[in-house]
VEXKE-157400 format. One record per residue (C-alpha): x, y, z; residue in one letter. Coordinates in nm, 4 decimals, always signed. Layout:
BEGIN
<pt xx="X" yy="Y" zz="Z" rest="A"/>
...
//
This chain:
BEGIN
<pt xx="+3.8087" yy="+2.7111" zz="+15.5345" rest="X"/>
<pt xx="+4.0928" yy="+2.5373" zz="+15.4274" rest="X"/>
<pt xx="+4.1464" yy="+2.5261" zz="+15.0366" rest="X"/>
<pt xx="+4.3012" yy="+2.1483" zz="+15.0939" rest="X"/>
<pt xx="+4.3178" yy="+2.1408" zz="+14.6766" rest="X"/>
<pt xx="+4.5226" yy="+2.4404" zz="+14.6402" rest="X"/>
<pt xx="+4.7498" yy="+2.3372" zz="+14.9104" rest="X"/>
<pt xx="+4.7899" yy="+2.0330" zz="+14.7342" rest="X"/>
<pt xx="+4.8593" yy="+2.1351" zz="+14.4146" rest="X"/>
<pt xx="+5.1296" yy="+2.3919" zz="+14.5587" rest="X"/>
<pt xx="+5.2865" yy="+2.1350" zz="+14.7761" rest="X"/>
<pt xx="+5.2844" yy="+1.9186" zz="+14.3726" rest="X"/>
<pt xx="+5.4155" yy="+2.1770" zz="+14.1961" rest="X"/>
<pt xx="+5.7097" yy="+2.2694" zz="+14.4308" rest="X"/>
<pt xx="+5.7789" yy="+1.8816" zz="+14.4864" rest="X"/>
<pt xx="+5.8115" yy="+1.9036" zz="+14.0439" rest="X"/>
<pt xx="+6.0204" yy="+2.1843" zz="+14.0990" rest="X"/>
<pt xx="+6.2718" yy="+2.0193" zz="+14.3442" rest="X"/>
<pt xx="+6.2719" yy="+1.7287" zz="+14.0795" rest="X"/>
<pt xx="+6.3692" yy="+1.8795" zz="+13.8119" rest="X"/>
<pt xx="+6.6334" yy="+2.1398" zz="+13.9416" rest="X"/>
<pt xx="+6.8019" yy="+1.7839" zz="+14.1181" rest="X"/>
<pt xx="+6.7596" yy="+1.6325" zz="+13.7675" rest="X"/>
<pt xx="+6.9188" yy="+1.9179" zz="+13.5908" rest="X"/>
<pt xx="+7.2098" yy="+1.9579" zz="+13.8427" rest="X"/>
<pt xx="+7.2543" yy="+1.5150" zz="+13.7565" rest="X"/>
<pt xx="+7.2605" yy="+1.5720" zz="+13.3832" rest="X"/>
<pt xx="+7.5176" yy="+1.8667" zz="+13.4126" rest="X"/>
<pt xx="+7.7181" yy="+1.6559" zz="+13.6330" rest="X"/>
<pt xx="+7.7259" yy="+1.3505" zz="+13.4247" rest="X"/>
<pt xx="+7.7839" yy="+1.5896" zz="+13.0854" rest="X"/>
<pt xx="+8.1077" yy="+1.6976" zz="+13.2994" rest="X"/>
<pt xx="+8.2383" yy="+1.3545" zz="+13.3504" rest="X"/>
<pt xx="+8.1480" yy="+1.2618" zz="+13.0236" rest="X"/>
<pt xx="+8.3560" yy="+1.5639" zz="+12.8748" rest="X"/>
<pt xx="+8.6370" yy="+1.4835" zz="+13.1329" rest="X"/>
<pt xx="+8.6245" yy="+1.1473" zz="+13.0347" rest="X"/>
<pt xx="+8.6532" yy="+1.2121" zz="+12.6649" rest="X"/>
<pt xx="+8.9311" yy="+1.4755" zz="+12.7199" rest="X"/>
<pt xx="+9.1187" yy="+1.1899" zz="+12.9050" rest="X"/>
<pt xx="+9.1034" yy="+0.9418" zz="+12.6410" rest="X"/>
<pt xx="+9.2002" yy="+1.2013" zz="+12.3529" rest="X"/>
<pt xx="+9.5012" yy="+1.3101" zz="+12.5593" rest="X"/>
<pt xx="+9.6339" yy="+0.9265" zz="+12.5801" rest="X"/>
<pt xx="+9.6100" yy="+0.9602" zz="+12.2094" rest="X"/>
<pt xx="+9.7202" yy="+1.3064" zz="+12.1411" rest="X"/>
<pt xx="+10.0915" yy="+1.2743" zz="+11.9242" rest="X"/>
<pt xx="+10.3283" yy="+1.5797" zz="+11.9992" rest="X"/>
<pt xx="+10.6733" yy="+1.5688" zz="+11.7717" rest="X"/>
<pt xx="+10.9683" yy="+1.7513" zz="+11.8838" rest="X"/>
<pt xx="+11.3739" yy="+1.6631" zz="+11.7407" rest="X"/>
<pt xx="+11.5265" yy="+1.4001" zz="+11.8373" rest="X"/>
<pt xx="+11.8027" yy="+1.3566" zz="+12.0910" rest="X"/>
<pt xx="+12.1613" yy="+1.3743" zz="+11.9953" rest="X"/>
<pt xx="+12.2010" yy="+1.0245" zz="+12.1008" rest="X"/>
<pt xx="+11.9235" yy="+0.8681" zz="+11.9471" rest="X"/>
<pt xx="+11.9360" yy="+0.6319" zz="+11.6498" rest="X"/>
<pt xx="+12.0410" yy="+0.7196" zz="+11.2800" rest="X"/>
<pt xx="+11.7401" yy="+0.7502" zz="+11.0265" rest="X"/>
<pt xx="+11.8076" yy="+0.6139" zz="+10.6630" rest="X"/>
<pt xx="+11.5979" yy="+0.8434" zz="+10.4357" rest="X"/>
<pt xx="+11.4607" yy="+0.7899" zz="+10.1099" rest="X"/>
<pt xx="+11.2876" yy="+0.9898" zz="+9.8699" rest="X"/>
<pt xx="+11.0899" yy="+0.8852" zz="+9.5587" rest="X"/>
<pt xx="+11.4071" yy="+0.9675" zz="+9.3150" rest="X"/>
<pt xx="+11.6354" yy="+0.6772" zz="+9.4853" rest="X"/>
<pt xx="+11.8265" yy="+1.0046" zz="+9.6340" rest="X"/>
<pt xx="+11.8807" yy="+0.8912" zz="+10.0295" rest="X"/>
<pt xx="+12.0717" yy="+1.0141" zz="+10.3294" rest="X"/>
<pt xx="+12.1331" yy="+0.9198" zz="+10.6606" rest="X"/>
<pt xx="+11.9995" yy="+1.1736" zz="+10.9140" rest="X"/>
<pt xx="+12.1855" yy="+1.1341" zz="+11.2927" rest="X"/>
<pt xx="+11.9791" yy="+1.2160" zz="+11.5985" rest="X"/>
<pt xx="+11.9147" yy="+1.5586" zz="+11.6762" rest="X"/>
<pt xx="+11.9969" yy="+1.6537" zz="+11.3108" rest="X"/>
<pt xx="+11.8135" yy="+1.8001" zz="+11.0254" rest="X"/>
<pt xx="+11.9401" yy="+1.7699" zz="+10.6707" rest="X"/>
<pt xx="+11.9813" yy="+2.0157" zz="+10.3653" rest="X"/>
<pt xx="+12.1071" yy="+1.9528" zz="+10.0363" rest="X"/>
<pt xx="+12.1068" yy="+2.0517" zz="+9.6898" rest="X"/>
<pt xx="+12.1624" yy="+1.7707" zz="+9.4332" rest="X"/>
<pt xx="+12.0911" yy="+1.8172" zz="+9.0199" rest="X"/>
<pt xx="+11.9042" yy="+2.1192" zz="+9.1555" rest="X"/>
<pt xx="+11.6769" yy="+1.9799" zz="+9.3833" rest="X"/>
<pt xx="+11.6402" yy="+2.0604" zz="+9.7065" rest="X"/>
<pt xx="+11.6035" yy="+1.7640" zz="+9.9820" rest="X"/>
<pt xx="+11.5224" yy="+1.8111" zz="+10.3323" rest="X"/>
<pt xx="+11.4953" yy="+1.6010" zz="+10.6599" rest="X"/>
<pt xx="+11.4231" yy="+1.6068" zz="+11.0251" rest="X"/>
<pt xx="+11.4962" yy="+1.3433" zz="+11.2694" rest="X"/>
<pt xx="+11.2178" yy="+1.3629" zz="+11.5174" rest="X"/>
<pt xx="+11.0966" yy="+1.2686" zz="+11.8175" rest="X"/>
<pt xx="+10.7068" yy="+1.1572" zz="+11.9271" rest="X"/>
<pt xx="+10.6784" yy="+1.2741" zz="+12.2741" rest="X"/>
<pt xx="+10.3114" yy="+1.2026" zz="+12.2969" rest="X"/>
<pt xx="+10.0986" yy="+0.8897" zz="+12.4062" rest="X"/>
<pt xx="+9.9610" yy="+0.9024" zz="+12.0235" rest="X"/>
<pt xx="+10.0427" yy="+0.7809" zz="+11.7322" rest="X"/>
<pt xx="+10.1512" yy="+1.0872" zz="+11.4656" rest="X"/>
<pt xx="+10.0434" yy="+1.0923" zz="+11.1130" rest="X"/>
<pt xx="+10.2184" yy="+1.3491" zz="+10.9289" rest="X"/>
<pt xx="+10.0038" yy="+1.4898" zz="+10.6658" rest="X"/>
<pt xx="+10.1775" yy="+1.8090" zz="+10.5176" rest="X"/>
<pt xx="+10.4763" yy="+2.0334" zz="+10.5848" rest="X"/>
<pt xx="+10.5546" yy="+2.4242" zz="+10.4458" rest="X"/>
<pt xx="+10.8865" yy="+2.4864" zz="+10.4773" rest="X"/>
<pt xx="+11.0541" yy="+2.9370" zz="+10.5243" rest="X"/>
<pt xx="+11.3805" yy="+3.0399" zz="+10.4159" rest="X"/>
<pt xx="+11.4844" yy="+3.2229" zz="+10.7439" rest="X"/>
<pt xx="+11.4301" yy="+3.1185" zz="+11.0712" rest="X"/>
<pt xx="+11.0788" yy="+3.2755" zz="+11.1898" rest="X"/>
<pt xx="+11.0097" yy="+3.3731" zz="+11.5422" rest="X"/>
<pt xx="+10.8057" yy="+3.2647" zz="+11.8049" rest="X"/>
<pt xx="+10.5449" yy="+3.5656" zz="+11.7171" rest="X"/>
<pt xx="+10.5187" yy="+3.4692" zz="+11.3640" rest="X"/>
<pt xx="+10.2132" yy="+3.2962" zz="+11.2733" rest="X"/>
<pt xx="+10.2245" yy="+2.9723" zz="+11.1253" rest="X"/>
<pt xx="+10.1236" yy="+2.8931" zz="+10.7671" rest="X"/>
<pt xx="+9.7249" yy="+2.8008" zz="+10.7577" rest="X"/>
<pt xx="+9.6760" yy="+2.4486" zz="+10.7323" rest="X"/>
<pt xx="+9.4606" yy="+2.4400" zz="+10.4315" rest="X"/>
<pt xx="+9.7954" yy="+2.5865" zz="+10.2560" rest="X"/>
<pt xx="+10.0606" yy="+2.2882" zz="+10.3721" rest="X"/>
<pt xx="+10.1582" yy="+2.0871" zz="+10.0878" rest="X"/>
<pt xx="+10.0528" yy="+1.7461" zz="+10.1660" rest="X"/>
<pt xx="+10.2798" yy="+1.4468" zz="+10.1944" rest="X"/>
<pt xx="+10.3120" yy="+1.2163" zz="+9.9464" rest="X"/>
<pt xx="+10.3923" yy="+0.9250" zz="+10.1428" rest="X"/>
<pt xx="+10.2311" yy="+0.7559" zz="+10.4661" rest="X"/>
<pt xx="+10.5112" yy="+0.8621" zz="+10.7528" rest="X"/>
<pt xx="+10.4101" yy="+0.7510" zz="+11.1329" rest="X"/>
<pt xx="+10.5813" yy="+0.8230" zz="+11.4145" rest="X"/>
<pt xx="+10.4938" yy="+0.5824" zz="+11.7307" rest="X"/>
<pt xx="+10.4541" yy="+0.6978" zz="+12.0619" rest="X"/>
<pt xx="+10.7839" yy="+0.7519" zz="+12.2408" rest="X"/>
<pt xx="+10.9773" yy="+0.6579" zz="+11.9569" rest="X"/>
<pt xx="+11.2106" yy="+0.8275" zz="+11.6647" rest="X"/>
<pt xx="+11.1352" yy="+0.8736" zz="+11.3092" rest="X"/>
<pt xx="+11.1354" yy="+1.1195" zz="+11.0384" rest="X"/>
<pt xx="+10.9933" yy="+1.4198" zz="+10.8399" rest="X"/>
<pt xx="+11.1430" yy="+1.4342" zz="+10.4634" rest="X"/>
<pt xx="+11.0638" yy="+1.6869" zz="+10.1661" rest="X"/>
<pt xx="+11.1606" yy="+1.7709" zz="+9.8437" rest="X"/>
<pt xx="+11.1754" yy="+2.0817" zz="+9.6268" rest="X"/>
<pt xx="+11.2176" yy="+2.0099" zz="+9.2627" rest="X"/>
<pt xx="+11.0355" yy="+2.2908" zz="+9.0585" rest="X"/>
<pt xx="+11.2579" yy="+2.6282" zz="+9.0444" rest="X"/>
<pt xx="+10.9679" yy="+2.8016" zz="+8.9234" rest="X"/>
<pt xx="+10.8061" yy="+2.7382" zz="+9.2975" rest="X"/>
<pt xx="+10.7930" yy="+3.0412" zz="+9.5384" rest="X"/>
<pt xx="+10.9610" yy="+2.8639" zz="+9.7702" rest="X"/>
<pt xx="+11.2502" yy="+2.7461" zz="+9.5675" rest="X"/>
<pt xx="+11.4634" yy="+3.0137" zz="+9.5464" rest="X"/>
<pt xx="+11.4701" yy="+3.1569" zz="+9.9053" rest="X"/>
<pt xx="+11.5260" yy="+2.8150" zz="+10.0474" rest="X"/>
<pt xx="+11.8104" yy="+2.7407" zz="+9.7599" rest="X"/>
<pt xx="+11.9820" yy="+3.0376" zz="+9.8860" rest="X"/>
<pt xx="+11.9862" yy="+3.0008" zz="+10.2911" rest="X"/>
<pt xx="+12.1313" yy="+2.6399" zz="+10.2042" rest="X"/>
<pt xx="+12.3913" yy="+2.7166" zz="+10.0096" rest="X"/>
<pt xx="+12.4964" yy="+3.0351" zz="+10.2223" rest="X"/>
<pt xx="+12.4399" yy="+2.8177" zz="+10.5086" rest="X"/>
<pt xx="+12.1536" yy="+3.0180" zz="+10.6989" rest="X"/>
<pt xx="+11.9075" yy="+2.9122" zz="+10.9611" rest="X"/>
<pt xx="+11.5351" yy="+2.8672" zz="+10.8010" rest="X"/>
<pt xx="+11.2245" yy="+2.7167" zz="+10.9504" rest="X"/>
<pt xx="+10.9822" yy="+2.3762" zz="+10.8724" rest="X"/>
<pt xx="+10.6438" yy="+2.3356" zz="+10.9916" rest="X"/>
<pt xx="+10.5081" yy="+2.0031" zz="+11.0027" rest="X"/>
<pt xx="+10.1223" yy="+1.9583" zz="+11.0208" rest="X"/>
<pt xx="+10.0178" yy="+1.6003" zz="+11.1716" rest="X"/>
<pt xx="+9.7159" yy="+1.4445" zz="+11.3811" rest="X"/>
<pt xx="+9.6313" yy="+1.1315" zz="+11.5249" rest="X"/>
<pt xx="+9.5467" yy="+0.8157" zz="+11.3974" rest="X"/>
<pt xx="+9.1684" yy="+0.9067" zz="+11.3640" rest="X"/>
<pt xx="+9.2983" yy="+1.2198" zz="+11.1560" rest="X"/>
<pt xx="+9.1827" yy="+1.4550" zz="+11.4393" rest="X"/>
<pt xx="+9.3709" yy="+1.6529" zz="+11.6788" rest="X"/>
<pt xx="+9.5945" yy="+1.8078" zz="+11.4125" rest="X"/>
<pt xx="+9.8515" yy="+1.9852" zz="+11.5603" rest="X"/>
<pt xx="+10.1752" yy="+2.2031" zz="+11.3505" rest="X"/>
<pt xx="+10.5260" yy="+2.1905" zz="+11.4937" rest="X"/>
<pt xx="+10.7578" yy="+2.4346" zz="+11.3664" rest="X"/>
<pt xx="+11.1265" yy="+2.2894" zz="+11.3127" rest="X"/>
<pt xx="+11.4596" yy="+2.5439" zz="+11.2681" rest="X"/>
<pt xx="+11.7403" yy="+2.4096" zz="+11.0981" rest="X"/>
<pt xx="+12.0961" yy="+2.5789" zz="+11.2086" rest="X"/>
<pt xx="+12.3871" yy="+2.4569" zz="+11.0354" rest="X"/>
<pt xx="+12.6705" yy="+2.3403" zz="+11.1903" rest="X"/>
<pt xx="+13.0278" yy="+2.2419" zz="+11.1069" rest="X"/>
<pt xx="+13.1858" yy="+2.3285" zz="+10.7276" rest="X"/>
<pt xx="+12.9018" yy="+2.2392" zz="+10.4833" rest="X"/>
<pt xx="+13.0625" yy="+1.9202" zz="+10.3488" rest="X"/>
<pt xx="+12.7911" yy="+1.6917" zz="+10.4024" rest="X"/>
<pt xx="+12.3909" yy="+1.7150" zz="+10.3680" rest="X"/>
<pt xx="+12.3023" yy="+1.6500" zz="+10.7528" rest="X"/>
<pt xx="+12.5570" yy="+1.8924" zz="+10.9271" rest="X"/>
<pt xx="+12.2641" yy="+2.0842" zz="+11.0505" rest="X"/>
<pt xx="+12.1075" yy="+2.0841" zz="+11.3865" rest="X"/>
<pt xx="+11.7498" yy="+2.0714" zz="+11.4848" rest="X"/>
<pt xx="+11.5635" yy="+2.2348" zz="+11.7019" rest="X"/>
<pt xx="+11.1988" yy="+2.2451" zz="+11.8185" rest="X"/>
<pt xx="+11.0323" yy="+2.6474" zz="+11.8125" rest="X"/>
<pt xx="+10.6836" yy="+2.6270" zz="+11.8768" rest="X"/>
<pt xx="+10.3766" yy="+2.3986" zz="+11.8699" rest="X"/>
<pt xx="+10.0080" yy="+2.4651" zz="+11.7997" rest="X"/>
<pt xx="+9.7447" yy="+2.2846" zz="+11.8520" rest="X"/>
<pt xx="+9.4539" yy="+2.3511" zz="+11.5914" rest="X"/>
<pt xx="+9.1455" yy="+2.1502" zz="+11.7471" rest="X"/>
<pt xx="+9.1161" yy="+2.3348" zz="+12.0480" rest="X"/>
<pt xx="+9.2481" yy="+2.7116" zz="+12.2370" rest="X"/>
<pt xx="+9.5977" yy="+2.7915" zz="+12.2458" rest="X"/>
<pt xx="+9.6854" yy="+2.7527" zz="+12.5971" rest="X"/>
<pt xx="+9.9032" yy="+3.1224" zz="+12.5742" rest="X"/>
<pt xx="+9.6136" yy="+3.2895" zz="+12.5197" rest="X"/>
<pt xx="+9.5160" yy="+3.1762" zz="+12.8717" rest="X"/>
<pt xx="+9.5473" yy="+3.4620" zz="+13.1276" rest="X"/>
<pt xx="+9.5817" yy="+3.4479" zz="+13.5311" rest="X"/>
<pt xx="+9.5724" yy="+3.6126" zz="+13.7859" rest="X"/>
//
């Protein structure tokens, strides 16, 4: 005889079954394009700072002493005046985003592309709001006043003997999130008589919110 109940209940429980696993497989999908989505908008907002061009505008510099400078596209600048040390970098924002700079650590040689970068909880922050707009030029400026800081002396000495050294530059977004660090090498150039006779260049980026895309492997 026919068990009519059973049947049914199978026939219940497999229809359940087919529900949920086509339920499951929606959910996942929409999480995806929800995530893809998300990832789209952060990338329209996502700064990335590199120098400027050669040919891009001038940047007049000022730093909380009344010293200034004028930094030329595609230029850095070095100087020591009354002992301390000031330092610029005409930059670029090649990114969709709008950059907040938010601290800087700054090497007395020129590091390599296998040299880690300094930790961002060590960066010295800035002291003043700097933004750089999308696709537009602006600035990174320090300042080292205290000889007694570890950094001082180094950095004294490639400046005046005229010697390549490196500046990372910690920023993020607007929001404050996707913080990236650009690292910066200053080259000098010409005969030393003026603050901004040194050239930038751009040596590596990393971005600290998600993987670093060289640790990808292919094949």
């Amino acid at each position: 005889m026919t068990d009519w109940v059973t049947i049914a209940s199978l026939a219940t429980a497999g229809t359940t079954v087919v529900l949920a696993a086509a339920t499951l497989s929606s959910v996942r999908a929409a999480s995806r394009a929800a995530a893809a989505a998300e990832r789209a908008v952060q990338v329209g907002l996502r700064p990335v700072l590199l120098t400027s061009r050669l040919g891009d505008r001038d940047e007049k510099v000022f730093w909380a002493d009344d010293h200034w400078a004028l930094v030329p596209g595609g230029h850095g600048y070095a100087e020591i005046v009354n002992g301390n040390i000031y330092l610029a970098v005409s930059v670029r924002n090649v990114g969709t985003g709008l950059a907040v700079l938010q601290g800087w650590d700054v090497h007395s040689e020129r590091r390599n592309a296998e040299d880690a970068h300094t930790p961002p909880g060590e960066h010295r922050r800035m002291i003043r709001d700097l933004y750089i707009p999308a696709h537009d030029v602006g600035y990174w400026h320090a300042a080292l006043r205290d000889a007694d800081d570890p950094r001082y002396a180094g950095l004294a000495a490639a400046v005046k003997e005229r010697r390549a050294f490196s500046v990372e530059v910690l920023y993020s977004d607007h929001d404050g999130g996707q913080s990236s660090i650009s690292r910066f090498i200053l080259r000098p150039r010409g005969d030393g008589n003026g603050g901004s006779d040194w050239i930038a260049g751009t040596g590596r980026h990393w971005n600290l919110d998600r993987p670093d895309p060289r640790s990808t492997q292919y094949g």
